[in-house]
VEXDREN-2710 file (C-alpha; in Angstrom, 1 decimal):
% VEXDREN-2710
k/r/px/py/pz
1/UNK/31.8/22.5/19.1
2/UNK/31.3/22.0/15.2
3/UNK/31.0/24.9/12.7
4/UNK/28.4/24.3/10.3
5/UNK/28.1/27.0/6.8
6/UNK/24.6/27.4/6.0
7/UNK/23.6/29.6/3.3
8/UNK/21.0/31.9/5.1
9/UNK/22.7/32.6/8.6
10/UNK/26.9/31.5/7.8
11/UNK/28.3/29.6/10.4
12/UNK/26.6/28.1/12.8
13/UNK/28.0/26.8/15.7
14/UNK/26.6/23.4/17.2
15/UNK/27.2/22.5/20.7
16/UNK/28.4/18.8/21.6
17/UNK/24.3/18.2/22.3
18/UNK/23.2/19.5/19.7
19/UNK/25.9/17.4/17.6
20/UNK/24.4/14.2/19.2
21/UNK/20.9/14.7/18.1
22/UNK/22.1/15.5/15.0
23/UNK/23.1/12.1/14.3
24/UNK/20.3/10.6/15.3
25/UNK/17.8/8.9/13.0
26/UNK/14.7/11.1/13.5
27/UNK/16.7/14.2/13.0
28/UNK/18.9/12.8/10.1
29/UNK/15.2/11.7/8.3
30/UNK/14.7/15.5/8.1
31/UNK/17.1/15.5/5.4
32/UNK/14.8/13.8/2.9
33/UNK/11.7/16.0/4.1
34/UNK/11.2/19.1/1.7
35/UNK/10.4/22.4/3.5
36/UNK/7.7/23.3/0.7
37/UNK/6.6/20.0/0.1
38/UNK/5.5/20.7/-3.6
39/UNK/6.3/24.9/-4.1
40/UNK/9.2/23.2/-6.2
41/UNK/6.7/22.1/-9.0
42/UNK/6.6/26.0/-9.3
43/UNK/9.9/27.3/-8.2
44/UNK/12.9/24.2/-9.3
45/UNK/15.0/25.6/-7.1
46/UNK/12.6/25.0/-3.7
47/UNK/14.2/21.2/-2.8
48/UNK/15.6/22.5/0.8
49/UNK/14.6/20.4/3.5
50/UNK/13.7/20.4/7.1
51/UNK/17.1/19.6/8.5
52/UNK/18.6/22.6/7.2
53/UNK/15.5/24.8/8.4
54/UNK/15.9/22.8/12.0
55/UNK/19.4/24.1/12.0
56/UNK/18.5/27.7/11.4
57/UNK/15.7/27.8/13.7
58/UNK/18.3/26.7/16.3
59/UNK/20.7/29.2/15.3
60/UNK/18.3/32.0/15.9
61/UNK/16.8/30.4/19.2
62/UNK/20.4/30.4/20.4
63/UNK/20.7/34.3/19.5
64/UNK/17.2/34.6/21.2
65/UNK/18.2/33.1/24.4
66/UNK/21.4/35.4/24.5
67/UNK/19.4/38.5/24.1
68/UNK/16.4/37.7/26.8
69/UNK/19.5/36.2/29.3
70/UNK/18.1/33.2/29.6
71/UNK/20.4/30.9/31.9
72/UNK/22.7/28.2/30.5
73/UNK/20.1/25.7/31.3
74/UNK/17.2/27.8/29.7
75/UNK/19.2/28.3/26.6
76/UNK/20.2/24.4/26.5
77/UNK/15.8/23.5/26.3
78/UNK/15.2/26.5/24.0
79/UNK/18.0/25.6/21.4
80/UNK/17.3/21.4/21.7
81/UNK/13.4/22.0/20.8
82/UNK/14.1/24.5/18.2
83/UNK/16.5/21.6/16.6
84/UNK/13.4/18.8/17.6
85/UNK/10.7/21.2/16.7
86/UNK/9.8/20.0/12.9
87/UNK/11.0/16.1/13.9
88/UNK/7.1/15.5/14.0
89/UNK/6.4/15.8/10.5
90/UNK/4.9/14.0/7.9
91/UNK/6.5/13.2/4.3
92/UNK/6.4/16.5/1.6
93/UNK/6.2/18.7/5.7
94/UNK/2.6/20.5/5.9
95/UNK/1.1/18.3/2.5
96/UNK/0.5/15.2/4.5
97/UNK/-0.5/17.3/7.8
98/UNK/-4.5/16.9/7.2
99/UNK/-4.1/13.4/6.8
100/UNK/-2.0/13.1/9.9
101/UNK/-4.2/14.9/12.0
102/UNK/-7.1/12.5/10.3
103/UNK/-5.8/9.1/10.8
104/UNK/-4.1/9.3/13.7
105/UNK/-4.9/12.0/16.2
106/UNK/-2.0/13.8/15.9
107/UNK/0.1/16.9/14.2
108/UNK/3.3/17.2/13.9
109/UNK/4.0/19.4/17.0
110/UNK/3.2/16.3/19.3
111/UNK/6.6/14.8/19.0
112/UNK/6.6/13.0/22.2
113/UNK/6.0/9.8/21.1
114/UNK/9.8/10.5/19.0
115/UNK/11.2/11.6/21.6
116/UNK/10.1/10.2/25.2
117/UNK/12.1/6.9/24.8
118/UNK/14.9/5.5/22.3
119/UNK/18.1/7.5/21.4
120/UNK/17.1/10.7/21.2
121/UNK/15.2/10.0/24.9
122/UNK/19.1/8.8/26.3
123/UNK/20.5/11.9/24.7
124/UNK/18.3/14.2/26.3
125/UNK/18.8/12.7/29.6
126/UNK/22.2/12.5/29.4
127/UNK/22.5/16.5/28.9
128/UNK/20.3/16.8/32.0
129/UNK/17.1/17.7/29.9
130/UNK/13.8/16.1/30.9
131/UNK/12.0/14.9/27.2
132/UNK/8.6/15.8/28.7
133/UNK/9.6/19.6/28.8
134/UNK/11.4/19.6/25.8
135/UNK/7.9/18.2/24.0
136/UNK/5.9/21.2/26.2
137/UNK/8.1/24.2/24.5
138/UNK/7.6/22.4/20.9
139/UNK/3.8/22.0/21.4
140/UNK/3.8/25.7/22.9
141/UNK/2.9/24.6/26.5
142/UNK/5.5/26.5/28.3
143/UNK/7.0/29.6/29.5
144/UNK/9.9/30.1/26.8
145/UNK/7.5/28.3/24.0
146/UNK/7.3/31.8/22.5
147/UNK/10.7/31.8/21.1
148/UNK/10.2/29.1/18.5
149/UNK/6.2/29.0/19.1
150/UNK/4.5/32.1/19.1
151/UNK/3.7/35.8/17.0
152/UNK/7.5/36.4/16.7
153/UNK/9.0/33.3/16.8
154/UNK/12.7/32.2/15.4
155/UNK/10.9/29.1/13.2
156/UNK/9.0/32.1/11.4
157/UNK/12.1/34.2/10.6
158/UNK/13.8/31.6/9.5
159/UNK/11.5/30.1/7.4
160/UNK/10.6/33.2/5.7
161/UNK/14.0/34.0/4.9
162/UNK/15.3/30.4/4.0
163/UNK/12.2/30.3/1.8
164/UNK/12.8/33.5/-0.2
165/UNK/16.3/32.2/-0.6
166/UNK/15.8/28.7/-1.9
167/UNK/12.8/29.9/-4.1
168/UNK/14.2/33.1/-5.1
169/UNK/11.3/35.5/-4.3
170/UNK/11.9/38.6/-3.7
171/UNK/9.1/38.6/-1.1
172/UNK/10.6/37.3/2.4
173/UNK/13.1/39.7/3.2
174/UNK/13.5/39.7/7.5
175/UNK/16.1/41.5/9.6
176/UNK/16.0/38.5/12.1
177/UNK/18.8/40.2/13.8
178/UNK/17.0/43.5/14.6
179/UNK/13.7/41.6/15.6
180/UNK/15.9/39.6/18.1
181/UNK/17.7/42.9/19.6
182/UNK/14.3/44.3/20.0
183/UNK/12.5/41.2/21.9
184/UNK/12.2/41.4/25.5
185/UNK/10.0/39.1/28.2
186/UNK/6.5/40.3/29.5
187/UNK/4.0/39.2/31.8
188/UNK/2.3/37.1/28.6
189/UNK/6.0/36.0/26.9
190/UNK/7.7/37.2/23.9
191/UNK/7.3/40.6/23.3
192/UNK/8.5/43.6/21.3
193/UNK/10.4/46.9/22.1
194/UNK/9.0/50.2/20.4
195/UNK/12.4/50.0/18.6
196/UNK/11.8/47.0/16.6
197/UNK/8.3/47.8/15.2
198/UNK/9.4/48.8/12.0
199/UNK/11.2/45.0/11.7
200/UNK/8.2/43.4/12.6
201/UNK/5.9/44.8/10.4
202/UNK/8.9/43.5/7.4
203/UNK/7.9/40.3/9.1
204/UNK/4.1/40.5/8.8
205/UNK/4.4/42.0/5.5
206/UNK/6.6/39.2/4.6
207/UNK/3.9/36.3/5.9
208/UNK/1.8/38.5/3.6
209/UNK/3.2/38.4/0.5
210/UNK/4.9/34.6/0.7
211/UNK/1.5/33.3/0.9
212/UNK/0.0/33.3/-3.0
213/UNK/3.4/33.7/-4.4
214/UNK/4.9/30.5/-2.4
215/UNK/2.8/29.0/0.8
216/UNK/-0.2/29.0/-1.5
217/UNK/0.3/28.8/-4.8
218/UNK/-2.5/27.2/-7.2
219/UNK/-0.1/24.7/-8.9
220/UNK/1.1/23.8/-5.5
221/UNK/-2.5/23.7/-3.9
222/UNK/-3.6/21.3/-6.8
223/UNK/-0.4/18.7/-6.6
224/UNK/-1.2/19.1/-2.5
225/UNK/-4.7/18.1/-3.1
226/UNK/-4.2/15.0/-5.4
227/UNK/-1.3/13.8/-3.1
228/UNK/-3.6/14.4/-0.2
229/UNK/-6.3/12.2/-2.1
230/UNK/-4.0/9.5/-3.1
231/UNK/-2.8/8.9/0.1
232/UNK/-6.5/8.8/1.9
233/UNK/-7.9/6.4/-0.6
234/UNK/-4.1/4.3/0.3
235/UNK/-5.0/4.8/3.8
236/UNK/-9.0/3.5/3.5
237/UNK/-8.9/1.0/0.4
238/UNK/-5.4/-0.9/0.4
239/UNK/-5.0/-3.8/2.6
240/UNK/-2.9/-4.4/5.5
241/UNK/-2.2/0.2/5.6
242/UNK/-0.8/1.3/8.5
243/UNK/-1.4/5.8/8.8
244/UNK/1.1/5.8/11.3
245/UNK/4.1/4.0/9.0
246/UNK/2.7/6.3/6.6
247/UNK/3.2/9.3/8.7
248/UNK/6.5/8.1/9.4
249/UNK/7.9/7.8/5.7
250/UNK/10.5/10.5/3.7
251/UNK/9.0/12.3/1.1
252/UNK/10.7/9.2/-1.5
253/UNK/9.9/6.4/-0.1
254/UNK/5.9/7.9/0.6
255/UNK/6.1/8.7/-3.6
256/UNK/7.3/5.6/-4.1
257/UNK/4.4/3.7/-2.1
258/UNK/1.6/5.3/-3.7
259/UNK/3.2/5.3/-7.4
260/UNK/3.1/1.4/-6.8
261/UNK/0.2/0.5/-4.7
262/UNK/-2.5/-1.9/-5.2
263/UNK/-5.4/0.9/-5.7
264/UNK/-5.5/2.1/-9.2
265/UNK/-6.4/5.5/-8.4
266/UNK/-3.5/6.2/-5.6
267/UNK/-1.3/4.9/-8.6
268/UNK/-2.2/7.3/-11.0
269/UNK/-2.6/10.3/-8.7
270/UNK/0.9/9.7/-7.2
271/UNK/2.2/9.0/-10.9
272/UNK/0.7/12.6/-12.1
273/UNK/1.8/14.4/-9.4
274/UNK/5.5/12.9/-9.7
275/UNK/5.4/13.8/-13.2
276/UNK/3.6/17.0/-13.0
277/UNK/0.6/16.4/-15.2
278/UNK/-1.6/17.7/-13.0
279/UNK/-5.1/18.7/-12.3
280/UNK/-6.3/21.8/-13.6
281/UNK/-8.0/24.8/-11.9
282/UNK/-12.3/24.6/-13.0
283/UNK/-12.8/27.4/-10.1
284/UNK/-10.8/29.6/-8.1
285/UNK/-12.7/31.9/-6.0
286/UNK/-12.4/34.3/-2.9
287/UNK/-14.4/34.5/-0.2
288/UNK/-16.0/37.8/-1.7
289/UNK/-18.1/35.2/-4.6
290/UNK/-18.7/32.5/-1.9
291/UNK/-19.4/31.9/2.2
292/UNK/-16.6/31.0/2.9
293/UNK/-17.8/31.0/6.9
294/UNK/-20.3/28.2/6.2
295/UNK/-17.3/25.9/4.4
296/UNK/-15.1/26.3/7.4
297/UNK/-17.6/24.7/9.8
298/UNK/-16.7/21.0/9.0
299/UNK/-13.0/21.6/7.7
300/UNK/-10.6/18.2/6.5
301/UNK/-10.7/16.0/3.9
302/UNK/-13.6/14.1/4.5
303/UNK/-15.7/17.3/4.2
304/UNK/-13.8/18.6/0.6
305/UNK/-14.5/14.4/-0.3
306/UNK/-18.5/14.9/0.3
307/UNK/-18.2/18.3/-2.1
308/UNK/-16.1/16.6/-4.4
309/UNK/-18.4/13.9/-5.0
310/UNK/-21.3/16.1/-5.1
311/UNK/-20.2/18.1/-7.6
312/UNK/-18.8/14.7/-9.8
313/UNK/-22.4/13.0/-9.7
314/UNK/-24.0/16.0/-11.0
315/UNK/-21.9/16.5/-13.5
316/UNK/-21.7/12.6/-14.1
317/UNK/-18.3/11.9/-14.1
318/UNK/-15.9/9.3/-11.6
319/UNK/-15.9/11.4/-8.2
320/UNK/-11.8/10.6/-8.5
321/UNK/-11.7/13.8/-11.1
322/UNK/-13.1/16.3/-8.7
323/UNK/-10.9/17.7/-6.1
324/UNK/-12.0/20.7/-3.7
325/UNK/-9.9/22.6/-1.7
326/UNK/-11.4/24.4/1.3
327/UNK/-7.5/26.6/2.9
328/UNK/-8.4/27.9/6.4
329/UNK/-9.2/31.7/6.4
330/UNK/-6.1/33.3/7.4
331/UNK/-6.1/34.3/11.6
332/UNK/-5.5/37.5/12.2
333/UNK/-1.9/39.0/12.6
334/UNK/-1.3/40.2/16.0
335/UNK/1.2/40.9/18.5
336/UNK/2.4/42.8/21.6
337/UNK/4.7/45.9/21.6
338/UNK/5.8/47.2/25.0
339/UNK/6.3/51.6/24.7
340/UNK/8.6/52.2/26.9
341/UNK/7.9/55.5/27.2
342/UNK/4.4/54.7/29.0
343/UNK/5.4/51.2/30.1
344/UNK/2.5/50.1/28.8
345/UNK/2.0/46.9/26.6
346/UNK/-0.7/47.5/23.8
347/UNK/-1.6/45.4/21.0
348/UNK/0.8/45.9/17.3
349/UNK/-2.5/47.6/15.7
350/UNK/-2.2/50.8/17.8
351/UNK/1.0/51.7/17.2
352/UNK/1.1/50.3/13.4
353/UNK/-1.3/51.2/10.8
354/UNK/-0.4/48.5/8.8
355/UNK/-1.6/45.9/10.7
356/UNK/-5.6/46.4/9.7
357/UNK/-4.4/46.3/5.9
358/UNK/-2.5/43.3/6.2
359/UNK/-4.8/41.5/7.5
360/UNK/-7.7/42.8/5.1
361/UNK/-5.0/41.5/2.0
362/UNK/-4.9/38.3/3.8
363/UNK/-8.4/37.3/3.9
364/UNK/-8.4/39.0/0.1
365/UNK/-6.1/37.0/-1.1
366/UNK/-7.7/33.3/0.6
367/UNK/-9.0/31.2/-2.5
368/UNK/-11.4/28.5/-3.2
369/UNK/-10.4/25.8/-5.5
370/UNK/-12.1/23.3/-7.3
371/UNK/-9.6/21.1/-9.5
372/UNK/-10.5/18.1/-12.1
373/UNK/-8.8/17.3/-15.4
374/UNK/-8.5/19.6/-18.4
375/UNK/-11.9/18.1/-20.3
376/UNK/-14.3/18.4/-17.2
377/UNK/-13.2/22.1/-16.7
378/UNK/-16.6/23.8/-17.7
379/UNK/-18.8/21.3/-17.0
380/UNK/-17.6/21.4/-13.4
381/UNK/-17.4/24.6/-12.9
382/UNK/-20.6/25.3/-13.8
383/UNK/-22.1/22.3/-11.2
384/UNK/-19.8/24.0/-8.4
385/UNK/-21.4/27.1/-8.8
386/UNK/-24.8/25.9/-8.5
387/UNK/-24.0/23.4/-5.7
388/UNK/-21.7/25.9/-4.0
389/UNK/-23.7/29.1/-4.5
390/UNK/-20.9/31.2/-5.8
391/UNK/-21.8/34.5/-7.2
392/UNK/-21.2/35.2/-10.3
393/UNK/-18.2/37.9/-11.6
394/UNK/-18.7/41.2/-12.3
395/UNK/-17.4/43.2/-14.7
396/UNK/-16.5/46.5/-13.7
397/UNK/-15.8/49.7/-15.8
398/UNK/-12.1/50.5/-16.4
399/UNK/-11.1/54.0/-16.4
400/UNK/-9.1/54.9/-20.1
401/UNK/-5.6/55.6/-20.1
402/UNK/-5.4/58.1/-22.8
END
C-alpha cells in the first residue's frame, strides 16, 4: 500500500491494484487532462487535472463501500471504476465531449474499448476483476453504479469540492463525510438516511451555485465554443483527420494540432483561444426572452452551425465569426431519502423545501449565447433577435432607497 497527500481529502491510501493502474498509460494521460477544461481563462488557479480528481473519487468510493459493507470483492470493482471512471475523456475533459459524441458514437463513459484488452485489460484480470463489469458500473449499468454514478455519487462530491478548492470559490463547500455516513442501499440503489438531508441539500445547493460562477461561465462558454468549432472544421476540412486520434490526444498536444493545422480558420481559432483574445458576448439570454424548448429539439453542433450561419449571412459577414451556444436546460435535482421513522422512501422534495427553488434558480440561471468578434457585436445581435425571436428586455421600475 502507497500513501498518496492530496490536497482536498490528505492521505490517500492506494492498494497494490490500484497502484498498478496507476502506472498505466491511459491513467497516467489523465495528468495532462484539465478538470475544467477552460474555467482557468477565468480563475488562473483552475489547472488541476483528471488524475488527481480520479484519485479522489476513489478515495471516497472506498469510504462508500466501507459504510454500505460491501464485501472485499464489491469494494475492489467499486474503487477500480471510480479510478477508471474519467479514463474516457476527451482533451480540455467535458470541452471536446459534443464532438466526441459527434464523430464517433461515443462519450466518455464508454471506456470499454480502453479497457477490454491491453495493460489495463491484464491488470484487471490479474486482480480477479472481469473488464466487462468494471465498464457496466462506469457507464451506470449495474447494481453498485450509484456510488460513482448516480444523484449522490462520490465523482460529484469530489468534484465540487476539488473545484471550489483549485478555483477558490467559495461556492462548493460538501461535507462528503456526513453524506457518506448517511447513505444506505434501497430497493432502487443509493439512498439517503433522514439524518443526512441537511448535507445533501449543501450538495444540491453547491451544484447550484458552481454552475454560472464556474461550470458555466460566459468567458469559459465562449473559449468552449471556438475550441469546439476549431476542432469540427479540423475534423470535416483537413485531410487525412482521424476523430478518434483526436479524441485520444492531451489537452497540449490537441492545442498544438489545431494551432498548426492546415485549415486557416482552426489555426486562428485555436491561436485566440490559447492566447485568450476571444470572442465576445453579442447576446446572452435566458430562457424567459427566448423558447428555449424549441432550441433543444435538435441539440449538437451541427444544429448551433445552421444558426450560426443564419445569423452570419444576414448580417453579411464570414459564418466563421458567429458562434451559438445552445447549454442543455438543467434536469431536475432529485433524489431519494428513506424516513426511518415510517420506513418509507419518498422523493428529496417532500421532506426539503428547498428542492423546488433550486431547481427554479437552475433553469433561471441557463443562458443563450451568441458570440462573434468585438465589431459585429450589434449588428449580430440585432439579426439573432429577429432570427431567434427573442423578446425584447424590459425595464422595470426600481423602488428608491431613500
Amino acid at each position: 500500500m502507497k500513501i498518496i497527500k492530496d490536497p482536498v481529502h490528505g492521505y490517500v491510501e492506494v492498494e497494490p491494484l490500484a497502484l498498478r493502474l496507476l502506472d498505466s498509460e491511459v491513467v497516467q494521460r489523465l495528468r495532462h487532462i484539465t478538470q475544467l477544461g477552460f474555467a482557468n481563462l477565468v480563475y488562473p488557479g483552475a489547472n488541476h487535472t483528471r488524475f488527481e480528481h480520479s484519485l479522489g473519487t476513489m478515495h471516497l468510493a472506498g469510504l462508500m463501500s466501507s459504510q454500505l459493507r460491501l464485501d472485499d470483492d464489491e469494494t475492489q470493482l467499486v474503487t477500480t471504476a471510480a479510478l477508471l471512471h474519467d479514463i474516457g475523456h476527451g482533451p480540455f475533459s467535458h470541452v471536446t465531449e459534443p464532438v466526441m459524441e459527434e464523430f464517433t458514437g461515443r462519450s466518455h463513459h464508454q471506456i470499454d474499448r480502453l479497457v477490454g484488452e491491453g495493460t489495463v485489460a491484464t491488470i484487471l484480470e490479474d486482480a480477479g476483476l472481469d473488464p466487462a463489469e468494471v465498464c457496466a458500473v462506469v457507464s451506470g449499468k449495474h447494481r453498485l453504479a450509484g456510488i460513482i454514478h448516480g444523484s449522490l455519487d462520490v465523482d460529484r462530491m469530489d468534484y465540487l469540492m476539488r473545484d471550489a478548492h483549485y478555483t477558490g470559490a467559495p461556492y462548493g463547500t460538501v461535507d462528503a463525510h456526513r453524506l457518506i455516513r448517511s447513505t444506505i442501499f434501497s430497493g432502487s440503489g443509493i439512498a439517503l438516511s433522514e439524518g443526512g438531508i441537511n448535507a445533501a441539500e449543501s450538495l444540491l445547493i453547491a451544484r447550484t451555485l458552481m454552475r454560472p460562477a464556474v461550470y458555466f461561465h460566459h468567458v469559459s462558454r465562449i473559449a468552449t465554443s471556438m475550441f469546439v468549432h476549431a476542432l469540427r472544421e479540423e475534423i470535416r476540412n483537413t485531410p487525412g483527420t482521424d476523430a478518434h486520434e483526436l479524441m485520444r490526444m492531451d489537452d497540449a498536444v490537441c492545442m498544438e494540432r489545431l494551432k498548426h493545422s492546415s485549415t486557416p480558420i482552426v489555426r486562428d481559432l485555436a491561436r485566440r483561444v490559447y492566447i485568450r483574445d476571444l470572442y465576445k458576448r453579442a447576446l446572452y439570454v435566458g430562457e424567459d426572452r427566448v423558447n428555449a424548448a424549441a432550441l433543444q429539439q435538435k441539440p449538437g453542433p451541427a444544429h448551433e452551425r445552421g444558426i450560426a450561419r443564419e445569423i452570419a449571412e444576414t448580417v453579411g459577414v464570414a459564418e466563421d465569426t458567429v458562434l451559438v451556444d445552445i447549454p442543455p436546460l438543467p434536469r431536475a435535482l432529485s433524489m431519494e431519502v428513506r424516513v426511518r421513522n415510517s420506513h418509507a422512501m419518498v422523493d428529496i422534495e417532500e421532506v426539503s423545501p428547498l428542492i423546488s427553488t433550486l431547481n427554479d434558480t437552475r433553469r433561471q440561471q441557463w443562458r443563450l449565447g451568441i458570440y462573434t468578434t468585438q465589431e459585429h457585436r450589434s449588428a449580430v445581435e440585432q439579426a439573432a433577435m429577429e432570427i431567434l425571436r427573442v423578446k425584447r428586455a424590459t425595464k422595470q421600475d426600481k423602488l428608491v432607497v431613500t
